[in-house]
C-alpha positions in Angstrom: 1.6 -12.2 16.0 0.0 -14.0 13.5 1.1 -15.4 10.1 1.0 -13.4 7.1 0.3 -10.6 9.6 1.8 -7.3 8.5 4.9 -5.8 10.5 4.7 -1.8 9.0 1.2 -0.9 10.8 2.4 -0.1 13.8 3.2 3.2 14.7 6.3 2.9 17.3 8.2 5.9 17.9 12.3 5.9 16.9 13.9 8.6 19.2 17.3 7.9 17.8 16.3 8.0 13.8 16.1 4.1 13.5 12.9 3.6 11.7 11.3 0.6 13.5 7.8 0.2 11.9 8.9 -2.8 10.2 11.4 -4.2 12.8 11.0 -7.9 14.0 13.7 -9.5 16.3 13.5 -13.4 17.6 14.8 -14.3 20.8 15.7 -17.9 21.9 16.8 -18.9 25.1 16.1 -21.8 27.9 15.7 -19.0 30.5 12.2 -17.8 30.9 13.3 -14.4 32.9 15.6 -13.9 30.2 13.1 -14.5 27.6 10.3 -12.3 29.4 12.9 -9.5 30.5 13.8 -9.0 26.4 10.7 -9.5 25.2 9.1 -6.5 27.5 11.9 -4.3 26.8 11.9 -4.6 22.9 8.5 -4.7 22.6 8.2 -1.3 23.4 10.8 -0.1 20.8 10.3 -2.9 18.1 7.2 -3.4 16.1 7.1 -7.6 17.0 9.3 -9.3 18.9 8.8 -13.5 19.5 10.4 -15.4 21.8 11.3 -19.5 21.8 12.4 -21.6 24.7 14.9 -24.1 22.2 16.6 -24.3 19.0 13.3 -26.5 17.2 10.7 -23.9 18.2 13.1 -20.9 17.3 13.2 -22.7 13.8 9.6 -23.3 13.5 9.0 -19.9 14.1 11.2 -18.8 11.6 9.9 -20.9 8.8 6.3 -19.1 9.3 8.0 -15.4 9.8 10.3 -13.2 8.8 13.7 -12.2 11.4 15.3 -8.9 10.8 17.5 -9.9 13.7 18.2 -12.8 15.9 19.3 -12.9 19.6 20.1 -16.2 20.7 21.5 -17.6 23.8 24.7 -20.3 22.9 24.2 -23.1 25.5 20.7 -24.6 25.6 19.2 -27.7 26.4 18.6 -29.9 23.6 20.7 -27.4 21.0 23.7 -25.2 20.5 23.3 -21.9 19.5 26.3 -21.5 17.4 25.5 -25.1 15.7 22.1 -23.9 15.2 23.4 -20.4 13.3 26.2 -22.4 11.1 23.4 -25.0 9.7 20.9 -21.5 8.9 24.1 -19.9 6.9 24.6 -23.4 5.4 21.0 -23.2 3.7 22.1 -19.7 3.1 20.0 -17.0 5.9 21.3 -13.4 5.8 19.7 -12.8 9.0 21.9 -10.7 11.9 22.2 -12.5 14.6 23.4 -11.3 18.6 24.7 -13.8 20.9 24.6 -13.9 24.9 26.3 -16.4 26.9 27.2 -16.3 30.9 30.0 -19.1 30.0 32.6 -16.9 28.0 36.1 -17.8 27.1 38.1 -17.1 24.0 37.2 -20.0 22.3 33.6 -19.3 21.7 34.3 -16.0 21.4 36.1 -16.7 17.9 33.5 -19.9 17.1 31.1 -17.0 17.7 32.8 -15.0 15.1 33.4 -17.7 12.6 29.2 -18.1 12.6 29.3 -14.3 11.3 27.7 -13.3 14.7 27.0 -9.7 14.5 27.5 -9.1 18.1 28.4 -11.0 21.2 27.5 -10.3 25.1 27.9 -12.0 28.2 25.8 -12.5 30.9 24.4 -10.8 33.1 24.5 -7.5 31.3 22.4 -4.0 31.2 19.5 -3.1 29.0 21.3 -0.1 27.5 24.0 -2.7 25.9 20.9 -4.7 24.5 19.3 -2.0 22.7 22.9 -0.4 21.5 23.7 -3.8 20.1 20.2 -4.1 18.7 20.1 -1.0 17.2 23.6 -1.6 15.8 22.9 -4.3 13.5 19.3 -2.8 12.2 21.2 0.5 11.1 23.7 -1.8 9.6 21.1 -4.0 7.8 18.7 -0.5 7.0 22.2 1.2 5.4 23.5 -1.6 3.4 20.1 -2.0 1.6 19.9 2.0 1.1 23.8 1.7 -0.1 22.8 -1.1 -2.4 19.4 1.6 -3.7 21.9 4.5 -3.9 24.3 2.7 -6.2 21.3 1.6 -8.2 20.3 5.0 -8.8 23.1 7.2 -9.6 23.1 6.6 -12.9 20.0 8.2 -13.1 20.4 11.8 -10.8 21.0 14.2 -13.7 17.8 13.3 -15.5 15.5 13.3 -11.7 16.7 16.6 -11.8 16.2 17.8 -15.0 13.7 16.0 -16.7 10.4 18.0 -15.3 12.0 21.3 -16.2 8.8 23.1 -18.1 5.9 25.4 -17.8 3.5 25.0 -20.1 -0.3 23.7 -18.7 0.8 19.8 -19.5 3.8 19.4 -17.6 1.6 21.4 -14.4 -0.8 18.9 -15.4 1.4 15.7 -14.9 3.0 17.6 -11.3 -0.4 18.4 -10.2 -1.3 14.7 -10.8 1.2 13.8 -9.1 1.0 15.6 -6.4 -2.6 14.2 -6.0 -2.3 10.2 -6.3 1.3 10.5 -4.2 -0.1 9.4 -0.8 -1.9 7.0 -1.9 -1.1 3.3 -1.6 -2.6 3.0 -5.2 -0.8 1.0 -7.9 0.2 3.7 -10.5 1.0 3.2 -14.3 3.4 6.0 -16.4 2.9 5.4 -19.9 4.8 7.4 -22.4 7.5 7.3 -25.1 11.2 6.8 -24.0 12.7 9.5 -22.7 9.9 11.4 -21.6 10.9 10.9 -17.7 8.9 7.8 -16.9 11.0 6.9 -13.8 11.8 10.9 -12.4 7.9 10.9 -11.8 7.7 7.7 -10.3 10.6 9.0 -8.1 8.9 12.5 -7.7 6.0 10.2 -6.7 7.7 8.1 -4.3 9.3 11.6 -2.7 5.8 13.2 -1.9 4.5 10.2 -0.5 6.2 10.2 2.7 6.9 6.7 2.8 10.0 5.7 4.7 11.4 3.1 2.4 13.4 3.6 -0.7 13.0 4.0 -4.2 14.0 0.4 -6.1 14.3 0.9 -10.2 14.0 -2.1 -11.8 14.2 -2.2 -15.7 12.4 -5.7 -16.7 13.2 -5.6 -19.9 17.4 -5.3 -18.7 17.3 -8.5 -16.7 17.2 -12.3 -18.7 14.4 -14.4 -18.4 16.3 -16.8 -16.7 16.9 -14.7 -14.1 14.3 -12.2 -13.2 12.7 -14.6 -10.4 16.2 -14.7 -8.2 16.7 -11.1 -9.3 13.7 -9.8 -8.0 12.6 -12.5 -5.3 15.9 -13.4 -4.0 17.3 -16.7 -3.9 18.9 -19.4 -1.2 22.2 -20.8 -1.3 22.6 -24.0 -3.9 19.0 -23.2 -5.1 20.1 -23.3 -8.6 23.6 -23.7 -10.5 26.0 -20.9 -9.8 23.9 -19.5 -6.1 27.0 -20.1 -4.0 25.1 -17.9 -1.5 22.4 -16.9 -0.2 21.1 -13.4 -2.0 18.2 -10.6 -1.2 16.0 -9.9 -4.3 15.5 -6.6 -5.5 11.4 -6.8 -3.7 13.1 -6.7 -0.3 15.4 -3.8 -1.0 11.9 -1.8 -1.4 10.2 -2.5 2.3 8.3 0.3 3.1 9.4 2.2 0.0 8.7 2.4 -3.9 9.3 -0.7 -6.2 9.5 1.0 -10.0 9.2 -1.1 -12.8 10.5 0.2 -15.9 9.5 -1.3 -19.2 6.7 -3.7 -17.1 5.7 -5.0 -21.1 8.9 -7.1 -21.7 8.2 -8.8 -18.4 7.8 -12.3 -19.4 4.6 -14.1 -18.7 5.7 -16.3 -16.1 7.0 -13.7 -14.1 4.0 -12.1 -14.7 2.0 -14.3 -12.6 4.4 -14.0 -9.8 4.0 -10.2 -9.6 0.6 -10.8 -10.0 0.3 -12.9 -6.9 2.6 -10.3 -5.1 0.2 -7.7 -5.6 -2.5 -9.9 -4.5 -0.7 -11.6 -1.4 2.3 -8.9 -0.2 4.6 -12.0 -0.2 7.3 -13.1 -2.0 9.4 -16.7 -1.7 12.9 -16.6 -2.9 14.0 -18.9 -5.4 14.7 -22.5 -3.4 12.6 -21.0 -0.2 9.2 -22.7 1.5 8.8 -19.5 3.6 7.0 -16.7 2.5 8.1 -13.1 3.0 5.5 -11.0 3.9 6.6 -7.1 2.1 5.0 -3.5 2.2 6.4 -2.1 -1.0 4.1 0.5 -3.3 4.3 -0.6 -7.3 4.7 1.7 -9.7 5.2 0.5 -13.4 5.6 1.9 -16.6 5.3 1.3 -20.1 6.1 3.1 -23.9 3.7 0.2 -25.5 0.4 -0.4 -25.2 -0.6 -2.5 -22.5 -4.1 -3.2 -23.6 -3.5 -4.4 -27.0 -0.6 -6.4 -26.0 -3.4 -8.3 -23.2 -5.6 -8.6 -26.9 -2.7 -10.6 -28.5 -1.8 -12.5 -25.3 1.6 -10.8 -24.6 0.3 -9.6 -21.4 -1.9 -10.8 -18.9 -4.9 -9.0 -18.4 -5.9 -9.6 -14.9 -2.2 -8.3 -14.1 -3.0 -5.0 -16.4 -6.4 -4.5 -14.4 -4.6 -4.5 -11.2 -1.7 -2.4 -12.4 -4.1 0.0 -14.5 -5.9 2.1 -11.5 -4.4 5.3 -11.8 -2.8 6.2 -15.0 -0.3 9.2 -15.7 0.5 9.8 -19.1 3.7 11.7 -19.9 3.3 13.6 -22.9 6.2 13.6 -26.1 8.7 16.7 -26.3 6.7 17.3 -29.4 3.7 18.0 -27.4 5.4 20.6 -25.4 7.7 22.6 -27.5 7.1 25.8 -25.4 8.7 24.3 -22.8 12.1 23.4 -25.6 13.8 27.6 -25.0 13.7 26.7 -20.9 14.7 23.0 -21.4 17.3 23.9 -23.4 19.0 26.4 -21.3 18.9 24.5 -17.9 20.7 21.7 -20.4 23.7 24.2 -20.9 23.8 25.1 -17.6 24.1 22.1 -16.2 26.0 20.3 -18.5 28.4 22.8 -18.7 29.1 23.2 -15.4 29.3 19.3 -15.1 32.1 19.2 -18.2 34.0 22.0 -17.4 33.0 24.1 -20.9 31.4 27.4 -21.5 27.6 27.7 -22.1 27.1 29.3 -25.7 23.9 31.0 -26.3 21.3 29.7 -28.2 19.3 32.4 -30.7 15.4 32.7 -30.9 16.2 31.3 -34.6 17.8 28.0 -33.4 14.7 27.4 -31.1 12.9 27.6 -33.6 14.6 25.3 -35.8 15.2 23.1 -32.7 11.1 23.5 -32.4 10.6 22.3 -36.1 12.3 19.0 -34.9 10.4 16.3 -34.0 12.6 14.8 -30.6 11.5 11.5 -31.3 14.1 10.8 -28.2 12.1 13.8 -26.4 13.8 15.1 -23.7 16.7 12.6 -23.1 17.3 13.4 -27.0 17.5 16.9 -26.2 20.0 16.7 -23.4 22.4 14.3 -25.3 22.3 16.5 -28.3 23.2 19.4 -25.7 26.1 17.7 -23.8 27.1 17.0 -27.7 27.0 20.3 -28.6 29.2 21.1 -25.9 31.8 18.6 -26.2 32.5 19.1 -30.2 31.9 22.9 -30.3 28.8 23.3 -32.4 25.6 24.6 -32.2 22.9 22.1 -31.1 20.9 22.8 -34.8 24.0 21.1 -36.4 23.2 18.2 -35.0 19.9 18.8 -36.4 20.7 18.9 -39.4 22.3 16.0 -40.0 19.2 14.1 -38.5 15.8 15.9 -41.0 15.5 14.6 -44.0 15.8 16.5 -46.6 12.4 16.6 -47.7 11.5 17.5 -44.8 13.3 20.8 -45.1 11.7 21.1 -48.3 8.2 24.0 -48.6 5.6 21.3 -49.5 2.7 23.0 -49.3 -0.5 20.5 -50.6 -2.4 23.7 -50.2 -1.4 26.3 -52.4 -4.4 29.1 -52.1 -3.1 32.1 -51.5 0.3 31.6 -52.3 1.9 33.9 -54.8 5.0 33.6 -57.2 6.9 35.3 -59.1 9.4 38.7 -58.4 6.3 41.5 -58.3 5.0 39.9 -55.2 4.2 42.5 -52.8 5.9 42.6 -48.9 2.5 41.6 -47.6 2.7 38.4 -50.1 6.0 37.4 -49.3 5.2 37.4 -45.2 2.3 35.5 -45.9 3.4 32.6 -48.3 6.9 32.6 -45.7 4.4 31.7 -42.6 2.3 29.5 -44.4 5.4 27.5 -45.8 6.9 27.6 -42.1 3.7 26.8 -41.2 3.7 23.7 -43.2 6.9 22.6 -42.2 5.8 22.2 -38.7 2.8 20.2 -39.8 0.6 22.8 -38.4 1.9 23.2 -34.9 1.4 26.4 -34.3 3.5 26.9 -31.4 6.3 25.7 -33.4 6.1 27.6 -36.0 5.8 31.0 -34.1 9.2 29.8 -32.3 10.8 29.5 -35.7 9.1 32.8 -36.8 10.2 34.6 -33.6 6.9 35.6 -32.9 4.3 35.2 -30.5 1.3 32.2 -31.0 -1.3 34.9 -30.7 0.3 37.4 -33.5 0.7 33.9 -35.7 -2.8 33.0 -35.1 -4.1 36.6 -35.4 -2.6 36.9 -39.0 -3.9 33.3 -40.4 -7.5 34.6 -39.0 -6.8 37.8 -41.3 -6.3 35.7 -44.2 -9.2 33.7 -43.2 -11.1 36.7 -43.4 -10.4 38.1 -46.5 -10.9 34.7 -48.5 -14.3 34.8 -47.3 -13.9 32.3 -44.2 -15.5 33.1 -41.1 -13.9 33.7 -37.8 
């Protein structure tokens, strides 16, 4: 296999659930048979397998490529197998490694160990213990990177499940998008306030696009500039102050899956050009590394400022925003989508309340529509946090409301005052008409929000402001 040649594009089959598309194994021994026999039989199951005759060619081929496993005989000529594996954890490789050996004893069976071999067998031995052994150490390596992802994300499971709650023709909008771009390998950018659920349509993204890796959040703005590189890129062993060992970056944890990054705008600009020649190259060098590590990982990033005038005052690069910029979903504010609040709202209680152990009050048609006068500028994280706060002190979530408006804001300011009336022989028909108006007002002419705090419908709102329309002599 050549250089820099990609591992994921071949299709092998996995009859027993180990996903092997990106699977590369290097054996070294002094025996051809031994080397040919291996190589033939894991070729069929694994997407490359390489083969060296001594300890100096097994290292020059892992200096060009990356090993997901080794399998290395101990005695050679010219080198020691066990020698060779304790100077490769001294410069700090993670790589499994499998050793054979048709000179046993207990002695090398516990130098063996001491190496942090993850397997040992003698020789001769069957096939069927290869590939168990084999298959043994990838699951290990695949479920201590998914562990590693899971831990990551946890934090995060209420709002993936919450967030895209809604039925109103944006929110369709942003699933239908979704749902479009999903299998394709295109780099995608979310932009949107905080707390409109960025990340859960990333994830939703990453789930409908059938690829077999995992989903790695990464928020950039969360992680010092100092160390962003190692966190994302890895680093080896005594590469910098304090790297006692040898560490995976957060890039590697997302082979064959979906690398997310959250808040992409605080990235600083050196790291920029890093990603930059990531996106360009698909390789990544650890921090204190000469070999490049060739990666399939989608990018998804996402943003709450503005990219493009941040590239204007040189906070961003701009060749890195053209590459991220080719498909762009934007996630609209709570504010955009009160119809959705009644529905949000109630899935809020029920969860919550089922998480907390409390009851789940009920929420009048007038609170929504004082809730609906609100203007989330927290959007839908807002909402659930004043709904689990509701909840834990006992008081309805318009309390908390409350305490938030201005009072001016909760003030009639009409700037308009045709057709307003005053004084006590206003007639019924007055009084309904300067009370929508004012409401009206209030919601800074959102309609839909003001027919929430009405407790009417949109169309008997809009029907009665064309009445009045009408009879001052406006046209329809």
């Amino acid at each position: 296999m050549k250089e820099g040649a990609t591992r994921n594009d071949m299709g092998w089959d996995a009859p027993d659930g180990l996903d092997r598309r990106s699977s590369a194994i290097l054996v070294v021994d002094d025996e051809p048979g031994i080397r040919k026999f291996l190589s033939r039989s894991l070729g069929k199951r694994y997407a490359m397998v390489e083969t060296a005759e001594t300890v100096e060619e097994a290292e020059s081929l892992r200096q060009r490529c990356h090993f997901d496993l080794i399998i290395a005989d101990i005695r050679m000529p010219g080198g020691n197998g066990m020698r060779w594996m304790e100077s490769l954890r001294e410069q700090g490789s993670v790589t499994d490694v499998i050793f054979m050996t048709a000179y046993a004893d207990l002695e090398t069976a516990i130098g063996a160990i001491r190496t942090g071999a993850a397997d040992f067998l003698l020789k001769p031995f069957r096939m069927e213990q290869m590939t168990a052994a084999v298959s043994r150490c990838l699951e290990r390596r695949r479920m201590t990177r998914e562990n590693f992802v899971l831990r990551r994300q946890v934090d995060q499971v209420y709002a993936a499940q919450e967030a895209f709650v809604g039925q109103c023709k944006l929110m369709r909008d942003v699933c239908n998008t979704i749902k479009r771009i999903a299998t394709m390998p295109s780099t995608v950018l979310i932009q949107g306030e905080s707390g409109t659920g960025k990340e859960l349509a990333a994830r939703s993204t990453h789930e409908l696009s059938g690829r077999s890796g995992p989903f790695v959040p990464i928020n950039c703005g969360a992680i010092s500039a100092e160390l962003i590189e190692s966190e994302l890129f890895g680093h080896m062993k005594g590469s910098f102050t304090g790297a006692h060992q040898a560490r995976e970056g957060l890039f590697s944890y997302a082979e064959a899956g979906t690398l997310f990054l959250d808040e992409i705008g605080e990235m600083p600009l050196p790291m920029q050009a890093k990603l930059l020649r990531f996106m360009e190259e698909r390789t990544i060098r650890p921090v204190g590394s000469n070999q490049e590590i060739r990666l399939d990982a989608r990018i998804i990033a996402a943003t709450n400022r503005n990219l493009a005038q941040d590239v204007v005052q040189g906070r961003f690069r701009q060749d890195l925003f053209y590459r991220l910029n080719v498909v762009t979903l934007p996630m609209p504010p709570l504010r955009e989508h009160v119809e959705d609040l009644p529905l949000l709202t109630r899935h809020f209680l029920a969860t919550l309340s089922a998480e907390l152990g409390l009851p789940a009050p009920q929420v009048s048609e007038a609170e929504f529509a004082e809730m609906a006068a609100y203007a989330w500028p927290g959007n839908v994280r807002e909402l659930r946090n004043v709904i689990e706060r509701s909840l834990l002190l006992g008081q309805p979530p318009t309390q908390y409301l409350l305490s938030q408006i201005p009072a001016s804001d909760m003030q009639t300011s009409i700037s308009d005052g045709a057709g307003l009336t005053s004084g006590e022989d206003m007639t019924l028909q007055q009084a309904e008409k300067q009370h929508i108006l004012q409401v009206l007002d209030r919601c800074s002419g959102n309609k839909s929000r003001a027919a929430l705090r009405l407790e009417v419908s949109r169309k008997t709102l809009e029907r009665k402001l064309k009445t009045w329309r009408l009879e001052n002599g406006g046209t329809d």
